[in-house]
Structures are given as C-alpha cells and as structure tokens.
C-alpha positions as CSV (number, residue, x, y, z in Angstrom):
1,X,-13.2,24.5,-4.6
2,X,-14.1,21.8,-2.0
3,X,-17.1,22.1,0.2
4,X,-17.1,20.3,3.2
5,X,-21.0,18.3,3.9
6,X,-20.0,17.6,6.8
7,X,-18.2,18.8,10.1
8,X,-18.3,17.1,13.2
9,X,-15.9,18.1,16.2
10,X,-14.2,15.5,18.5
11,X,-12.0,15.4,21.1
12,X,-12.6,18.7,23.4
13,X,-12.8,19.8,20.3
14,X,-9.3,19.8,19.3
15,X,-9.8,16.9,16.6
16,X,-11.9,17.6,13.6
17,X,-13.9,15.6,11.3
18,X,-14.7,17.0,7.7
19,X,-16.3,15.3,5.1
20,X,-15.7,16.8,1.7
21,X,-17.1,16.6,-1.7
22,X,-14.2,15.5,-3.9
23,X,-16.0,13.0,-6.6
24,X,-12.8,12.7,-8.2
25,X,-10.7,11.6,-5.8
26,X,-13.3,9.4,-3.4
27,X,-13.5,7.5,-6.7
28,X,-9.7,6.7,-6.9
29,X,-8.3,7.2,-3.4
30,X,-7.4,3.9,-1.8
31,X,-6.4,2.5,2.0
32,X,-3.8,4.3,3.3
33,X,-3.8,7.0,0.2
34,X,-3.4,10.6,1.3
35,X,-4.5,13.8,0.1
36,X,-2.3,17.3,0.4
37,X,-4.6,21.1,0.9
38,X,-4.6,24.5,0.4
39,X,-7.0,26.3,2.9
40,X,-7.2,29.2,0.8
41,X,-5.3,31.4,-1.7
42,X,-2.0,32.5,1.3
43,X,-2.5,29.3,3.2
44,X,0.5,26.5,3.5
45,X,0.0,22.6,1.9
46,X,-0.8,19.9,4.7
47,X,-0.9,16.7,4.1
48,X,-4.3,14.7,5.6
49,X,-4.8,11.1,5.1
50,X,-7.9,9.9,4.4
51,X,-9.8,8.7,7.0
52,X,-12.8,7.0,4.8
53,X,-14.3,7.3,1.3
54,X,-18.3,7.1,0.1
55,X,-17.6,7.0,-3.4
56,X,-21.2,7.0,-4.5
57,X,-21.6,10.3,-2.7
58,X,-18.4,11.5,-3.8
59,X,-16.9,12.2,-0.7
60,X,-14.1,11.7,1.5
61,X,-13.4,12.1,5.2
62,X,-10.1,14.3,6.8
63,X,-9.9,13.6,10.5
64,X,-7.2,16.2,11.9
65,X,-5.8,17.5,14.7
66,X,-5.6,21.5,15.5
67,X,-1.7,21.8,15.8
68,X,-0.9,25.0,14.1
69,X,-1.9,28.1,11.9
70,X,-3.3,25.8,9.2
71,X,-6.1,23.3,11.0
72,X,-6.9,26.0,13.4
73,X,-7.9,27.6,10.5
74,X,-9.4,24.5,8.7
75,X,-11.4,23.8,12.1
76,X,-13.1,27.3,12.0
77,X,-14.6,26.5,8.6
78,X,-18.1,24.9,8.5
79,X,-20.6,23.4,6.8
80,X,-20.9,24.7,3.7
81,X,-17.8,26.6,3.2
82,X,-15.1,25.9,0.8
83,X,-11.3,24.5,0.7
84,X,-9.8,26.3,-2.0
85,X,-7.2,23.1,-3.2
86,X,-7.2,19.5,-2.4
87,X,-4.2,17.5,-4.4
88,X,-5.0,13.5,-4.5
89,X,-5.1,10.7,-4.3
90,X,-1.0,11.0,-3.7
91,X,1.5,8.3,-2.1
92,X,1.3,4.3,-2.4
93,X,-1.7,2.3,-1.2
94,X,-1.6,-0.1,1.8
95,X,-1.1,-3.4,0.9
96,X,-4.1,-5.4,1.3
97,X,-4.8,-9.1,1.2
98,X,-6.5,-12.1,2.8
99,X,-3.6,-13.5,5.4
100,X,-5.8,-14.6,8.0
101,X,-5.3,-13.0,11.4
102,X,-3.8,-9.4,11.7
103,X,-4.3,-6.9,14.5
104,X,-4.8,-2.8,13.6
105,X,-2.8,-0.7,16.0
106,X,-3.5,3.1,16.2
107,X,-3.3,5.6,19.2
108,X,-4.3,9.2,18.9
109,X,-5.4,10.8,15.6
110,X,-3.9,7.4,14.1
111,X,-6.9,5.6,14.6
112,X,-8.7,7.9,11.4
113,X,-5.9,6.3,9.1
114,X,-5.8,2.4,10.9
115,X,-10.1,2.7,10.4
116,X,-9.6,2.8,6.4
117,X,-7.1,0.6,6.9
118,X,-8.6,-1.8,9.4
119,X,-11.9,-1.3,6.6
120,X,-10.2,-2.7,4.0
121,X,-8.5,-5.9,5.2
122,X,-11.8,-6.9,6.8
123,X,-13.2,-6.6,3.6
124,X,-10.9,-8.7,2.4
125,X,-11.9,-11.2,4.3
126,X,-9.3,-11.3,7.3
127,X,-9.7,-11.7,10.9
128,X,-9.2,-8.7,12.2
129,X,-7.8,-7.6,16.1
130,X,-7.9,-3.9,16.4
131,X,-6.2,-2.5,19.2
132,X,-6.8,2.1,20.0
133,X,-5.1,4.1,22.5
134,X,-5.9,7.8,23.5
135,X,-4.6,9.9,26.3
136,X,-8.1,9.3,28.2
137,X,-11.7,8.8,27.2
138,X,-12.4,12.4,26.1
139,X,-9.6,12.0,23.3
140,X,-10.6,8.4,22.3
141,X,-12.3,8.7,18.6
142,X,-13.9,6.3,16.2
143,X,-14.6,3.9,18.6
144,X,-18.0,2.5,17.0
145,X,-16.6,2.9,13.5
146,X,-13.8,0.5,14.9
147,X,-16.3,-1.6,16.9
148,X,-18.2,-2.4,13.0
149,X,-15.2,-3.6,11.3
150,X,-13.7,-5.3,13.8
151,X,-13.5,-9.0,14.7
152,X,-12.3,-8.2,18.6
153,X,-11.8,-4.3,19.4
154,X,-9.5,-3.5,22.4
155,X,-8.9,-0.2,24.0
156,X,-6.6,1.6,26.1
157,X,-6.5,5.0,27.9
158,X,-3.0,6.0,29.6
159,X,-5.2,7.3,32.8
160,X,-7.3,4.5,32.7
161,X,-10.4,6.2,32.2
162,X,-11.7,4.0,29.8
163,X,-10.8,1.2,28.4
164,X,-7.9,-0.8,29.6
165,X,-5.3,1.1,31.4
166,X,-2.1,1.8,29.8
167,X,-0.9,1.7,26.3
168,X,-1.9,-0.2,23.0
169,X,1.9,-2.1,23.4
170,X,0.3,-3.8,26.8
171,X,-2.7,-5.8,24.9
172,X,-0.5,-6.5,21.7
173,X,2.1,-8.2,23.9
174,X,-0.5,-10.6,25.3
175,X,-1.8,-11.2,21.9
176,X,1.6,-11.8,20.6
177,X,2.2,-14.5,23.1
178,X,-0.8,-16.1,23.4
179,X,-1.3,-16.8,19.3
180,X,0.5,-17.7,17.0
181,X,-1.8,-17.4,14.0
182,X,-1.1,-13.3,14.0
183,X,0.6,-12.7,10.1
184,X,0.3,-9.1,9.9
185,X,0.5,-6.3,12.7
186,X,0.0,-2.9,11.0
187,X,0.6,0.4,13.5
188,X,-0.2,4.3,13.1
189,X,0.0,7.0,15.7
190,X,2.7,8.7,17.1
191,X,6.4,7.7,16.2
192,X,7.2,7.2,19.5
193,X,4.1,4.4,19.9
194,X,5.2,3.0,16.3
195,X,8.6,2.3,17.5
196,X,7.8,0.3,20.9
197,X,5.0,-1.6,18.2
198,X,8.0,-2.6,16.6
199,X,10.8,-3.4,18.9
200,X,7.6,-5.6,20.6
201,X,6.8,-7.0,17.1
202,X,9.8,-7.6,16.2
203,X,10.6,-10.0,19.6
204,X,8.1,-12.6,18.4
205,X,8.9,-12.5,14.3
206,X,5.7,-11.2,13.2
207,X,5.6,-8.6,10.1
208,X,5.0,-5.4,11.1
209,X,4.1,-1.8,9.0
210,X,3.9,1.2,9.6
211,X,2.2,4.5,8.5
212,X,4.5,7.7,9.3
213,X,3.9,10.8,9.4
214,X,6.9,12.6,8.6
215,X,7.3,16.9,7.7
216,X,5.6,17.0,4.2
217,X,5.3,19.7,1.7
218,X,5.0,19.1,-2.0
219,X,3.9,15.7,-1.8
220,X,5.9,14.2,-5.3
221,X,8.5,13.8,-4.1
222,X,10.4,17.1,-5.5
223,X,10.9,19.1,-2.3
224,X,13.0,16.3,0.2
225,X,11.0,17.7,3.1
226,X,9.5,14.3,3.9
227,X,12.6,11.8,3.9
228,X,13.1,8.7,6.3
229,X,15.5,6.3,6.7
230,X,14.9,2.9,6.0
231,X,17.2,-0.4,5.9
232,X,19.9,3.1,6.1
233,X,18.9,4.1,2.6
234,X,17.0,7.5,2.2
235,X,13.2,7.2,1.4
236,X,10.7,9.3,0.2
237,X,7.5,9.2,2.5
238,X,5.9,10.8,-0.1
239,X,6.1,8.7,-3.1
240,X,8.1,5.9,-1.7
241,X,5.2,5.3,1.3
242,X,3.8,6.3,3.4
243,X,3.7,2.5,4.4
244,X,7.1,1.0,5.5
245,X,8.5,-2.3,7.4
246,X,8.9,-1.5,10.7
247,X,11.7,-3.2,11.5
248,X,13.7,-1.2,8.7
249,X,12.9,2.5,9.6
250,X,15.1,4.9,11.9
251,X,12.5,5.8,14.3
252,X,14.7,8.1,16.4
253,X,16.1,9.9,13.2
254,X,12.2,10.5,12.2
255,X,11.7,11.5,15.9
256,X,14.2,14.7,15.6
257,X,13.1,15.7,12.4
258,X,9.8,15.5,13.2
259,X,10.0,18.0,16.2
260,X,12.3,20.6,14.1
261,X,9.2,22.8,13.7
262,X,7.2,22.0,17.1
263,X,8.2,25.5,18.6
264,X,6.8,27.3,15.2
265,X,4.3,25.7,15.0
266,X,2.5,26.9,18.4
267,X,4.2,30.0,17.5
268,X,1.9,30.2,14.2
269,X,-0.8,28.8,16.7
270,X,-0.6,31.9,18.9
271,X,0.1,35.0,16.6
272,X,-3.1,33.4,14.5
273,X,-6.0,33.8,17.6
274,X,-4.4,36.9,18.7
C-alpha cells in the first residue's frame, strides 16, 4: 500500500496532484522515469509519470488528469488513504547533460513531466528557456514551480487570458530565430502540440525530444499495447522510451492509436458517477 501525504486539486479541479510515500522508488526514480498503479484490488494499470521526487521524505509526486474510470477514482481518494500498487521506477531516463542553452516545452498536463525535466537540466548547469501552454489561465499549472527553475519562463493561453496569446509553437519560433545558441529543445503535451514542436524544430536544425504518451498497459514491454513508430521501425514506449527524436516518430500514426479508446473511456467516465 501507498498513502498519499498529500492531495492538492488544480485546474477546476479536473487535474490532480498526489504526493505519495514510495521510499523505494523516490530513491531510484529519475527525470523522465514513470511509474504504472493499481487503485485498488478490480482497478486497471495507468501509467503516471513522475512529476517530482523528495527522496529524503520518500516521496514522489503524480500530477493527472481525470479522463476516465481510473483517475476519477484516484481523484476521490484523500489524504490519508491508500493506492493499493505502484510498479516503478519503469522506462528509460531523460538524457541529461550540460549543453548550454535549451528551452522546455510543455502544454497541458505535460508541464508536471517537462518540470522534472526542466529540474534536472538546470541542475546540471544549463541555461534553461521554459516555454507552458494551457487552454486558459484556470488550466495553467506549475507555474511558480516553473518560474524557480527557470532561467526565462514564457507562457501562453489559447484565449489569451493569461500569458501570451496563442500557443507555445508562437514563442519557440521567435526563439528559434532570434538565437542561435539553442542545443536542445525538449517537448511534452499533447501529440498534436509535439508534432508542430517538431516540424518547427526541425526548420532551424536544432535537436528536438519528445516525451509521448502512448496507450500503456503492462509497462515491460510484454503486452505491445504501447508501440510507436520511429525512423519506421516499431518501438516500445515502454522500455524503449518514453523519450524519442522528434524528428523520427510517426506523430499521426500515434495520433489514431491514441484516440482508439476516447469513446470508452468517457463511457467508463459516465457508468462510474452514475
């Protein structure tokens, strides 16, 4: 059992913060690492990627979305209660090094995985651009976590209520072409964001990953449920990433895969709160 310390809810409440006790894992889990639950004894495996760590607490932090059956469910735990399995630290660790300039690119929920991310190659000594989108200002998270381990934070809202109006592709494009020092852009959000990050990207020659975010069951590898296509070869998001080059992944393949399940989902969703 897992107890969450923590809950804090975002977003018109539709995001969710946990922070869990899971000593084990805080003390192995890296940038970009992700963990795989089981609500309780009937529920399904979701895959959560870790939004932070404290190891000297022992835990780690699940920022998540309610989409279906399963976070609805997670959100109506509290403070407290207990998550009957938590599998992890599971798929491959950003890779992290001092480069010099990069700029962090997350919209949406994406932002909990760029701020571990983001964390990291600060730490590391880099100069670091971060760039966040959200719909509007009520759906905009971890903007002072951003703000403390960023060199320059910009943000954008698509109704301009906040921020910049417009989307996190309109800043990076005037950063692209007004330096030339960038060496690294690294994106997470939704696929459709991840592929305009790259085609933009990939204009002015500058390395690009991403994080997806592909249908995930087992999380080894075994199942097949998670596979992308990159440089036309089949991948395991899983084990294989869930980091990738941009410029090698089949974004619109990932895009219909990825909505195979949208209409069961809010199915689940519905028969669950009635």
């Amino acid at each position: 059992m897992f107890q969450i310390v923590r809950k804090q809810t975002m977003a018109k409440g539709t995001i969710v913060r946990n922070d869990v006790s899971a000593p084990k894992i805080a003390a192995k889990v890296r940038p970009g690492q992700f963990i795989i639950l089981r609500v309780n004894e009937t529920g399904e495996r979701i895959p959560l990627t870790v939004a932070d760590k404290d190891s000297f607490a022992g835990t780690i932090t699940l920022i998540y979305q309610v989409v279906g059956k399963t976070t609805a469910l997670l959100r109506s735990l509290n403070e407290g209660d207990t998550i009957k399995d938590i599998s992890g630290p599971l798929g491959k660790a950003a890779e992290v090094e001092n480069i010099g300039t990069v700029i962090m690119v997350g919209g949406g929920t994406g932002v909990a995985i760029l701020h571990h991310v983001a964390k990291a190659f600060k730490e590391a000594g880099n100069y670091v651009i971060s760039i966040i989108g959200a719909k509007d200002k009520e759906m905009l998270i971890l903007e002072r976590e951003m703000l403390a381990i960023s060199d320059e934070l910009i943000i954008t809202t698509d109704d301009g209520s906040y921020g910049q109006m417009g989307f996190v592709t309109d800043p990076l494009k005037k950063y692209l072409e007004e330096r030339y020092d960038v060496k690294l852009v690294y994106a997470v959000g939704p696929i459709i964001m991840m592929k305009f990050v790259s085609q933009l990207t990939k204009k002015h020659n500058v390395k690009t990953m991403v994080s997806l975010n592909p249908i995930m069951i087992d999380g080894t590898g075994m199942c097949g449920g998670c596979r992308v296509k990159v440089s036309g070869k089949t991948k395991f998001c899983c084990v294989d990433g869930p980091d990738f080059d941009a410029f090698e992944v089949d974004f619109d393949e990932l895009l219909n895969r990825n909505s195979l399940y949208i209409k069961d989902e809010k199915e689940s969703l519905l028969a669950s709160i009635r």
